[in-house]
DRENKE-247680 format. One record per residue (C-alpha): residue number from 1; residue in three letters; x, y negated, z negated. Coordinates in nm, 2 decimals, decimal comma, padded with zeros to 4 digits, always signed. Example, Ala and Ser with C-alpha at 12.3 -4.5 7.8 and 13.67 -1.06 7.14 Angstrom:
BEGIN
+-----+-----+--------+--------+--------+
:   i :  aa :     xx :     yy :     zz :
+-----+-----+--------+--------+--------+
:   1 : ALA : +01,23 : +00,45 : -00,78 :
:   2 : SER : +01,37 : +00,11 : -00,71 :
+-----+-----+--------+--------+--------+
//
This chain:
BEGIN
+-----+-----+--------+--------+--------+
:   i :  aa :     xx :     yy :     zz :
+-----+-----+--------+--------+--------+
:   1 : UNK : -05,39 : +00,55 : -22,76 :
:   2 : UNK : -05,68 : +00,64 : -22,58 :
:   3 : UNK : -05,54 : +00,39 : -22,26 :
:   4 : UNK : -05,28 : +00,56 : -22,27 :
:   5 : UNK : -05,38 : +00,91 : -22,25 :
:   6 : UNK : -05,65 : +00,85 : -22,02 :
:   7 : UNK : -05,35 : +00,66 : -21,80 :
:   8 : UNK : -05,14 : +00,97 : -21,76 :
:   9 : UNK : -05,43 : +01,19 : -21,70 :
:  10 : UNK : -05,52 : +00,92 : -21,39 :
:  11 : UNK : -05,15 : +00,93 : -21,32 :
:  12 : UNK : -05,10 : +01,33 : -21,30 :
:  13 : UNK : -05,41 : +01,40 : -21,10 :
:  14 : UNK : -05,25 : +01,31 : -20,76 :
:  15 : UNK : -04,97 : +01,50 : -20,86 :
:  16 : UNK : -05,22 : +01,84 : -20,91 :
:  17 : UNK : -05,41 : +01,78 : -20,59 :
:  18 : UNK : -05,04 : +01,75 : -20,42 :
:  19 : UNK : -04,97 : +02,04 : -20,52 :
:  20 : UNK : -05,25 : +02,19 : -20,46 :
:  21 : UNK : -05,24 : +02,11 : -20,11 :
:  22 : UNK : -04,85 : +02,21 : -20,09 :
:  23 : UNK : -04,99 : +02,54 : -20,21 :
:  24 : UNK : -05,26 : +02,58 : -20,00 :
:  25 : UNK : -05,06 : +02,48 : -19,68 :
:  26 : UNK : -04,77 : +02,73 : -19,71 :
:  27 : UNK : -05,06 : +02,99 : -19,78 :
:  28 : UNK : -05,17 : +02,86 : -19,45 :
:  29 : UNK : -04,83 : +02,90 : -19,31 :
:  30 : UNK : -04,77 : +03,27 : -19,47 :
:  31 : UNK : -05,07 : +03,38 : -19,28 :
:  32 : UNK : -05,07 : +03,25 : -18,93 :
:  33 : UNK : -04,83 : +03,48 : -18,82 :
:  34 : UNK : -04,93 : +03,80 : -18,92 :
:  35 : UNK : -05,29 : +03,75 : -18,75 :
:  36 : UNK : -05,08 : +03,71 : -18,44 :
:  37 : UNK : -04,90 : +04,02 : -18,44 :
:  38 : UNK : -05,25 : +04,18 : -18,50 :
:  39 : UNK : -05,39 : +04,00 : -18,21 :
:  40 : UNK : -05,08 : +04,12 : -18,00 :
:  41 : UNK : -05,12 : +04,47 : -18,13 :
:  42 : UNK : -05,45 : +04,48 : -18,03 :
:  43 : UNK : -05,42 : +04,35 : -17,65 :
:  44 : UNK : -05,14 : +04,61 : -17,64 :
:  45 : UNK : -05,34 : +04,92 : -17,75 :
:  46 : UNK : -05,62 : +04,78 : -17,44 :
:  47 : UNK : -05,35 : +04,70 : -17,25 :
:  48 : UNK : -05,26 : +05,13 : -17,30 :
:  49 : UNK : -05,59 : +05,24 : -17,32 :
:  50 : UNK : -05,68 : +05,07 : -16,94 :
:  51 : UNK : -05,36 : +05,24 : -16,78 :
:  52 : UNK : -05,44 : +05,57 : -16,95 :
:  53 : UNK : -05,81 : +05,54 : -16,77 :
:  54 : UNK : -05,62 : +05,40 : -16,45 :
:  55 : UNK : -05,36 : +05,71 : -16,44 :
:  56 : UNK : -05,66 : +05,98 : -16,53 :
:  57 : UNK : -05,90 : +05,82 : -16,24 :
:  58 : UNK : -05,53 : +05,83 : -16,00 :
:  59 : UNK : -05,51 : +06,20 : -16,07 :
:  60 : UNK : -05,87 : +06,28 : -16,01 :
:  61 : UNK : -05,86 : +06,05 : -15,70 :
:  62 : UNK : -05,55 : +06,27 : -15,60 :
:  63 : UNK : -05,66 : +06,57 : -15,68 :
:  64 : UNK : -05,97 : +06,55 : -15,51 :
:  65 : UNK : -05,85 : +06,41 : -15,14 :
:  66 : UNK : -05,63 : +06,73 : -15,18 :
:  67 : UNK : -05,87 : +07,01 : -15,24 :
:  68 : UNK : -06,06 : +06,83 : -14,95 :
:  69 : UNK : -05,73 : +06,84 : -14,74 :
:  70 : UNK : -05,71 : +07,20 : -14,83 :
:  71 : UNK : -06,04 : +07,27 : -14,75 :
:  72 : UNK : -06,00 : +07,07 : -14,39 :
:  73 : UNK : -05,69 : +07,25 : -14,30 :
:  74 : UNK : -05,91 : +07,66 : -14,38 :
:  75 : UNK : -06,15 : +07,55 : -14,19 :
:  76 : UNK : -05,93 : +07,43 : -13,89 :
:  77 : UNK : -05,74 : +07,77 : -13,93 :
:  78 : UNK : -06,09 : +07,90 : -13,89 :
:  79 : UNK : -06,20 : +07,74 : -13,56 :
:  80 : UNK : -05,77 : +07,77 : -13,43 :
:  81 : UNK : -05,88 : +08,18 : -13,51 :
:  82 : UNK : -06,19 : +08,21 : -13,29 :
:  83 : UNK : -06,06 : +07,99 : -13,02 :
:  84 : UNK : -05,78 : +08,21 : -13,04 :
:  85 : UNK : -05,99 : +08,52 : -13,02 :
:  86 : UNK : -06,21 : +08,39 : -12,72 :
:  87 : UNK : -05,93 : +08,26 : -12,54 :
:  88 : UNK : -05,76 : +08,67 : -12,53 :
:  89 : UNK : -06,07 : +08,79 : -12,47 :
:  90 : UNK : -06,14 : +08,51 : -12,17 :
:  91 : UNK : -05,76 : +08,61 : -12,06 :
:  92 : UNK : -05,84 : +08,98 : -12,08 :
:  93 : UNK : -06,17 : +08,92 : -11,88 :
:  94 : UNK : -06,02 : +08,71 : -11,60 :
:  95 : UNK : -05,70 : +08,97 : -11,57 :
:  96 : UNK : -05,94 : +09,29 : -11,49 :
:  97 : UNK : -06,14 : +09,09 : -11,28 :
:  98 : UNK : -05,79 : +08,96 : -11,09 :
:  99 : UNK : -05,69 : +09,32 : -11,06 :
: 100 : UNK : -06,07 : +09,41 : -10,87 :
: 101 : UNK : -06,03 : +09,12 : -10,68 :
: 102 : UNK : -05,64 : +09,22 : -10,56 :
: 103 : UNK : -05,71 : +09,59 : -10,53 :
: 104 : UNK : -06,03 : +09,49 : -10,27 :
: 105 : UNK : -05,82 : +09,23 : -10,08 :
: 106 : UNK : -05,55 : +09,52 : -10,06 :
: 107 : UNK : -05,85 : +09,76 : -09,92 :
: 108 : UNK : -06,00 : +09,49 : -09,65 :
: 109 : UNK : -05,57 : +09,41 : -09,58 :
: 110 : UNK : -05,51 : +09,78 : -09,49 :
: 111 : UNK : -05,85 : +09,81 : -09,32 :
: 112 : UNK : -05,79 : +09,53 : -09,13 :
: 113 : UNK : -05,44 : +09,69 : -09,01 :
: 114 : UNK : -05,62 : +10,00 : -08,88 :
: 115 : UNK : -05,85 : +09,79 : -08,71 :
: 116 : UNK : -05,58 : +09,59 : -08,53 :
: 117 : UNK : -05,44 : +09,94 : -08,46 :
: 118 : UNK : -05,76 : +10,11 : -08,31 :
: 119 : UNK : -05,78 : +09,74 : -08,11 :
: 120 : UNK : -05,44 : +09,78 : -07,97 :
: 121 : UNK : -05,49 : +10,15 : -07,86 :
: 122 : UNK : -05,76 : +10,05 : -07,70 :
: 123 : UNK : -05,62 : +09,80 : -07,49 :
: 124 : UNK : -05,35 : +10,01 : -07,41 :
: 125 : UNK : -05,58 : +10,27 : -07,29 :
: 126 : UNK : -05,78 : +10,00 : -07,12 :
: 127 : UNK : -05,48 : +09,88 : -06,91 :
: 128 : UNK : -05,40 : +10,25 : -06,80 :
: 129 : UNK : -05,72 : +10,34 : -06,68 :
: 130 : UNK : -05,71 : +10,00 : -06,50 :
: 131 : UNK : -06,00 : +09,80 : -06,77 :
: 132 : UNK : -05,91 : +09,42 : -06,77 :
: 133 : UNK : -06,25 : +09,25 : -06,92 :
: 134 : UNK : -06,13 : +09,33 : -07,29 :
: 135 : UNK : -06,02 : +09,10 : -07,55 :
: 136 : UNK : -05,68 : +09,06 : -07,55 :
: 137 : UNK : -05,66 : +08,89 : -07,93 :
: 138 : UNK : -05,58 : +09,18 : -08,23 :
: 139 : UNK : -05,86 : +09,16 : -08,52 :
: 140 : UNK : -05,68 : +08,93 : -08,75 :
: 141 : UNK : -05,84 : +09,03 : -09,06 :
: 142 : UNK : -05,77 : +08,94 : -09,44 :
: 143 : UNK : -05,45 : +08,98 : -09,47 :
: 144 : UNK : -05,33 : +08,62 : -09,48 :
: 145 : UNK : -05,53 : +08,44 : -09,71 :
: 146 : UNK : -05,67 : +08,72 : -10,00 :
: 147 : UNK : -05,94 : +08,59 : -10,17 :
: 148 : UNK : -05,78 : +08,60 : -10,50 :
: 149 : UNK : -05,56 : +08,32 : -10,37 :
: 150 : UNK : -05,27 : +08,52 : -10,48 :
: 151 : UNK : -05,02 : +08,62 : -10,19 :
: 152 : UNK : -05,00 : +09,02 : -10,16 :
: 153 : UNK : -04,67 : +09,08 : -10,31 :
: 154 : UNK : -04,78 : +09,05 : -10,68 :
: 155 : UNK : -05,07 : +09,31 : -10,55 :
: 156 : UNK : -05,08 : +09,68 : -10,68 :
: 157 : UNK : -04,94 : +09,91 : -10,41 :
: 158 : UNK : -05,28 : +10,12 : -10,30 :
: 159 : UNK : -05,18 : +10,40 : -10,08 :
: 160 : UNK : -05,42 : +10,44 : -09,81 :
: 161 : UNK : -05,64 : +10,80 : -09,80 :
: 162 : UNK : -05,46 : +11,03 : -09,61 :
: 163 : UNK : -05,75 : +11,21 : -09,40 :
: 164 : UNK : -05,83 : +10,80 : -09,19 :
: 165 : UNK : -05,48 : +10,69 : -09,15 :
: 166 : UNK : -05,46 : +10,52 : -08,83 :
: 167 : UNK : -05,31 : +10,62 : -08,50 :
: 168 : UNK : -05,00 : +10,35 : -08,41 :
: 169 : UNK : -04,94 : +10,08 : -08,18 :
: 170 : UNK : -04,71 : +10,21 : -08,01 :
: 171 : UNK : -04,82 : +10,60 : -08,00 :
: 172 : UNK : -05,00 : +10,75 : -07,67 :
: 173 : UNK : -05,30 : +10,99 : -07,69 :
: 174 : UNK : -05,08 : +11,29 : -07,69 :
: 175 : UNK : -04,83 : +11,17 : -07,92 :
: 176 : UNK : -05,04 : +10,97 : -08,15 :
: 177 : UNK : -05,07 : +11,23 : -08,45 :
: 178 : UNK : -04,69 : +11,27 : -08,47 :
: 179 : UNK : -04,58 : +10,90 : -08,43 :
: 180 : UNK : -04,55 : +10,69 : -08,80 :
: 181 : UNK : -04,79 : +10,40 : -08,85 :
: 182 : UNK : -04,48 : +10,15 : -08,88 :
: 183 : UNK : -04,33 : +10,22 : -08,56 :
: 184 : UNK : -04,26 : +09,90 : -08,38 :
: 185 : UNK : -04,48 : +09,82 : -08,12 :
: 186 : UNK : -04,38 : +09,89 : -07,73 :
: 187 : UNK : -04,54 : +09,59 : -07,62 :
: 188 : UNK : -04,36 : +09,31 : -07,78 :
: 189 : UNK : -04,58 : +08,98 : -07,86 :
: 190 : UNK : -04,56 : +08,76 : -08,11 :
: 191 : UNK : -04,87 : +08,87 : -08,29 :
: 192 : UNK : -04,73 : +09,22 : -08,25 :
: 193 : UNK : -04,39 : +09,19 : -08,43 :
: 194 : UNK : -04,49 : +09,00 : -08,70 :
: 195 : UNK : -04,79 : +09,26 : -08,76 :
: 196 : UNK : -04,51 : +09,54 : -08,75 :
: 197 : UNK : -04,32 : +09,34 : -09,02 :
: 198 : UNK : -04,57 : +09,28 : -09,24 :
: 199 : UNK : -04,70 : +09,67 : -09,24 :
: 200 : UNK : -04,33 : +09,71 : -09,35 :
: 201 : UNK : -04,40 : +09,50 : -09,60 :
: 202 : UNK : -04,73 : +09,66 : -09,74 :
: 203 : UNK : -04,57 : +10,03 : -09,70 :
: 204 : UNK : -04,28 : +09,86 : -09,98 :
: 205 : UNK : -04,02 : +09,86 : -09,71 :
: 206 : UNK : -03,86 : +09,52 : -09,81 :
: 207 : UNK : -03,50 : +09,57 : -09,66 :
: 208 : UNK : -03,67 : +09,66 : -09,36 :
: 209 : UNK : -03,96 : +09,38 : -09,35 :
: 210 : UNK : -03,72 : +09,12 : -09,47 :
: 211 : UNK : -03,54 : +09,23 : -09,13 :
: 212 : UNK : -03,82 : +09,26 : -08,94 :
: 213 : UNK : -03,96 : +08,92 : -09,03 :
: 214 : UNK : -03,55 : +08,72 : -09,01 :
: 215 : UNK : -03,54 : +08,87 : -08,63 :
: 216 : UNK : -03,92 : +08,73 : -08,57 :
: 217 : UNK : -03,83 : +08,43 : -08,65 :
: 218 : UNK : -03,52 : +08,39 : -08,45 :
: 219 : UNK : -03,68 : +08,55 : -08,16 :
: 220 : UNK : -04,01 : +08,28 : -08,20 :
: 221 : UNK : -03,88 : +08,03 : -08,45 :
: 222 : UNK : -04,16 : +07,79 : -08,26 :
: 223 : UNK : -04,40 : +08,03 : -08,33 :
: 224 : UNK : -04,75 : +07,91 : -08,52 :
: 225 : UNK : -04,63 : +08,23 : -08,76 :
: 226 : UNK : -04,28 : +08,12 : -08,83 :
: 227 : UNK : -04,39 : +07,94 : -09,16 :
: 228 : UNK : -04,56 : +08,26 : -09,28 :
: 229 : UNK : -04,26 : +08,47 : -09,18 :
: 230 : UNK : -04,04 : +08,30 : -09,38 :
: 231 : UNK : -04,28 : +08,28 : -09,68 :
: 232 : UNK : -04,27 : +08,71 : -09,64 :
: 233 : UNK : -03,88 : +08,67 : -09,61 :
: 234 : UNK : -03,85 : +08,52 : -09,92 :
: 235 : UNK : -04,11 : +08,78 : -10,12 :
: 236 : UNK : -03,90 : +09,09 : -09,96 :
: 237 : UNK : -03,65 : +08,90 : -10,16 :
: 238 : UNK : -03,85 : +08,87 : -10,48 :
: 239 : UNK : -03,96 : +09,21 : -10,47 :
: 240 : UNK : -03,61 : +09,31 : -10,46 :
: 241 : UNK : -03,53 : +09,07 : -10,75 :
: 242 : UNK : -03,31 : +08,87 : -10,55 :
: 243 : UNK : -03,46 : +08,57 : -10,72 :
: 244 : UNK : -03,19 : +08,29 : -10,59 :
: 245 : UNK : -03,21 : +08,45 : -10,26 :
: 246 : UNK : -03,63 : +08,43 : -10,29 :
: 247 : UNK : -03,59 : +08,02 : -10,40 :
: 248 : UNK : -03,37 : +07,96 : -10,11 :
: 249 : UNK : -03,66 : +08,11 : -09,87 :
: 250 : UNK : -03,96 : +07,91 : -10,04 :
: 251 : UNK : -03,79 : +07,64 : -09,99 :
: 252 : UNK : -03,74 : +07,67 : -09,65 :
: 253 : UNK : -04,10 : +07,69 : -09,60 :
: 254 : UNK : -04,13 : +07,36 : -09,85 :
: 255 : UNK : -03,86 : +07,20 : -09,62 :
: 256 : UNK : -03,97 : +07,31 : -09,28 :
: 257 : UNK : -04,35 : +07,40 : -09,28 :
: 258 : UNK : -04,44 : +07,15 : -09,56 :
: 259 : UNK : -04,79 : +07,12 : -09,31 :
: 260 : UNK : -04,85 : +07,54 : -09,30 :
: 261 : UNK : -05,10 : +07,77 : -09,49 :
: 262 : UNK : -04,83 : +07,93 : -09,71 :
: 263 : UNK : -04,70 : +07,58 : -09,91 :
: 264 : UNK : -04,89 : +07,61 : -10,21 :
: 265 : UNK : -04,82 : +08,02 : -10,24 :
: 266 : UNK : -04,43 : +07,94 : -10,21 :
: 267 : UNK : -04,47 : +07,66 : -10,48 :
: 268 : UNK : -04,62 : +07,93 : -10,70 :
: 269 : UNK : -04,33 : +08,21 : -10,61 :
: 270 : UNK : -04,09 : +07,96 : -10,65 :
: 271 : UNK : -04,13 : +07,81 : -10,99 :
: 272 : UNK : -04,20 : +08,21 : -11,09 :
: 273 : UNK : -03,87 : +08,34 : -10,97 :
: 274 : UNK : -03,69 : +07,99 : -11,10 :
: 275 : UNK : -03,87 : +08,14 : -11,48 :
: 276 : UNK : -03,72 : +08,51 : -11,40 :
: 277 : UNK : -03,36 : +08,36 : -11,41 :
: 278 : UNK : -03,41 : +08,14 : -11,68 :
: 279 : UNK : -03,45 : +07,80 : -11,57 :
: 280 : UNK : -03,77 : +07,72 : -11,69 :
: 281 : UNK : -03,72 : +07,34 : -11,64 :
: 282 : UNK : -03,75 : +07,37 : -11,28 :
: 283 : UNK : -04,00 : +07,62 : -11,33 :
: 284 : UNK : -04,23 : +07,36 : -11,50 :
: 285 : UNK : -04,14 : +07,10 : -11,23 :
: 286 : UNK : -04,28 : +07,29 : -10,98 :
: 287 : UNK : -04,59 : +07,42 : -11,17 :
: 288 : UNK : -04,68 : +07,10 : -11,22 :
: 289 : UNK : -04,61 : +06,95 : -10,86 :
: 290 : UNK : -04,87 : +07,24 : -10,79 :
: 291 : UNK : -05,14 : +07,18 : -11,02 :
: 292 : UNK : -05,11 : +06,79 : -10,97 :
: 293 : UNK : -05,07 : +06,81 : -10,53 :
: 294 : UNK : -05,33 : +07,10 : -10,52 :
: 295 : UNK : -05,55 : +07,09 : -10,84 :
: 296 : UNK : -05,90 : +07,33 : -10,70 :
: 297 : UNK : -05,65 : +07,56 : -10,57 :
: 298 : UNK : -05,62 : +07,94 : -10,69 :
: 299 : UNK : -05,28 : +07,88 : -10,68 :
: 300 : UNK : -05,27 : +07,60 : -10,95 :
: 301 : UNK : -05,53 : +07,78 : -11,20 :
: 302 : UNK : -05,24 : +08,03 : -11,20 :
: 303 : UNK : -04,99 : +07,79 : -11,25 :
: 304 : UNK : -05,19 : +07,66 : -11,51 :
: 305 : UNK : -05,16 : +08,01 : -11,68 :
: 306 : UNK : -04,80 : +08,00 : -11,58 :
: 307 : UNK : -04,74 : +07,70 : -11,76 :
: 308 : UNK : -04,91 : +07,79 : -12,08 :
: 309 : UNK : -04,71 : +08,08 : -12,16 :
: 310 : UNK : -04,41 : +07,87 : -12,10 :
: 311 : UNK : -04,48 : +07,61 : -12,34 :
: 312 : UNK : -04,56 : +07,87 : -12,59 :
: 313 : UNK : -04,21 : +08,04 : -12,55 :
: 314 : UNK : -04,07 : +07,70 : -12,63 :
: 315 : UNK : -04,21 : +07,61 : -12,97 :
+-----+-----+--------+--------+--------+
//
């Protein structure tokens, strides 16, 4: 009896460990995947947590290149302020030191005609009382080339004093004081008639100059004054705001006298009166042909001005 029992206890303990190990191993099983998920869970709450930190340091990153933009952009509003300030006050500076400049070239110009004046008397007495040893070349002056580099039409009008005006060309010792100072001259010469056109001119007779100076130049169209002449024709024009008419003329001297004294002044004139009807695209051309063919010239720091105010119209 005793075999026997202690056979079936020999006989049931593989059975218990079996099951024992069936037990254990769907434990096992139960288990596994629920650490898993936890794991999982866990990288993703990182995985959140890093972004988060990622996003923040974005923003911060963002919102500090923009306060510095903002702070760049005062402080170039700043300097675009003062530069803007010094550059009126430069342009202020420079346009009443123009204005001395034109209003002394237009003193020496008319000084200059009084002298040729007094010369021509002179000679005119000279030859009646039978002199022949005096110059026979009028006192040419300033009047061609002002300093300020700007020709005399966009000059302030300065009438001359009353009590020194000048005794004519053309009057004679008893008729001087009763004679105008723009009479045309009784000895004709090329230096002569143009002189007589141009005091037309400077007295703000532009019909008549403009006249004066068209029947110079067919009368001496070989003349070493012919390019100037025309260059007066076409600011008679301007003056009288005959712009198209003024063009035409400049270009006549661009055309025909491209090697004279007056090239660069009717560049100047021309692009201006091309901007007083409009067409500032040929106005720009030709400011630009001037400042690039003539850069040191007075003429081209105006252009330069010229040009400026243009491109500030068009933005």
């Amino acid at each position: 009896m005793n075999m026997s029992i202690g056979r079936k206890i020999n006989e049931s303990v593989p059975a218990v460990i079996l099951g024992l190990i069936v037990v254990c191993t769907l434990a096992t099983l139960g288990c596994a995947p629920t650490d898993q998920v936890t794991r999982v869970e866990q990288n993703q709450s990182q995985l959140e947590y890093r972004l988060s930190q990622m996003q923040t340091d974005i923003n911060n990153i963002k919102k500090q290149n923009y306060a510095a933009l903002v702070a760049k952009m005062d402080q170039i509003k700043v300097q675009i302020s003062e530069l803007n300030g010094r550059l009126e006050k430069q342009e202020y500076l420079q346009s009443q030191n123009d204005k001395k400049i034109e209003e002394l070239n237009r003193y020496i110009a008319i000084q200059s005609q009084r002298i040729n004046d007094i010369v021509s008397d002179l000679h005119r007495i000279a030859r009646k009382v039978g002199v022949k040893n005096l110059a026979s070349r009028p006192v040419t002056g300033y009047q061609e080339k002002p300093a300020s580099g700007k020709p005399f039409s966009t000059m302030p009008q300065v009438p001359a004093p009353q009590a020194t005006q000048s005794l004519p060309i053309s009057a004679t010792p008893q008729s001087a004081s009763s004679a105008p100072t723009t009479g045309k001259p009784a000895v004709s010469t090329p230096e002569l008639e143009y002189k007589h056109a141009f005091q037309l001119f400077s007295s703000g007779k532009y019909e008549e100059a403009r006249k004066a100076f068209e029947a110079f130049m067919n009368k001496y169209p070989d003349s070493k004054l012919a390019g100037n002449a025309q260059f007066w024709i076409g600011e008679c024009y301007y003056k009288q705001k005959k712009y198209q008419e003024a063009i035409d003329a400049y270009q006549t001297v661009l055309d025909k006298y491209s090697n004279g004294n007056k090239v660069k002044d009717s560049m100047l004139k021309q692009g201006m009166a091309f901007a007083r009807i409009g067409d500032t695209t040929a106005a720009r051309i030709l400011f630009s042909r001037l400042i690039k063919n003539f850069p040191d010239s007075n003429q081209a720091m105006i252009a330069r001005k010229k040009l400026e105010k243009l491109s500030g119209k068009t933005q």
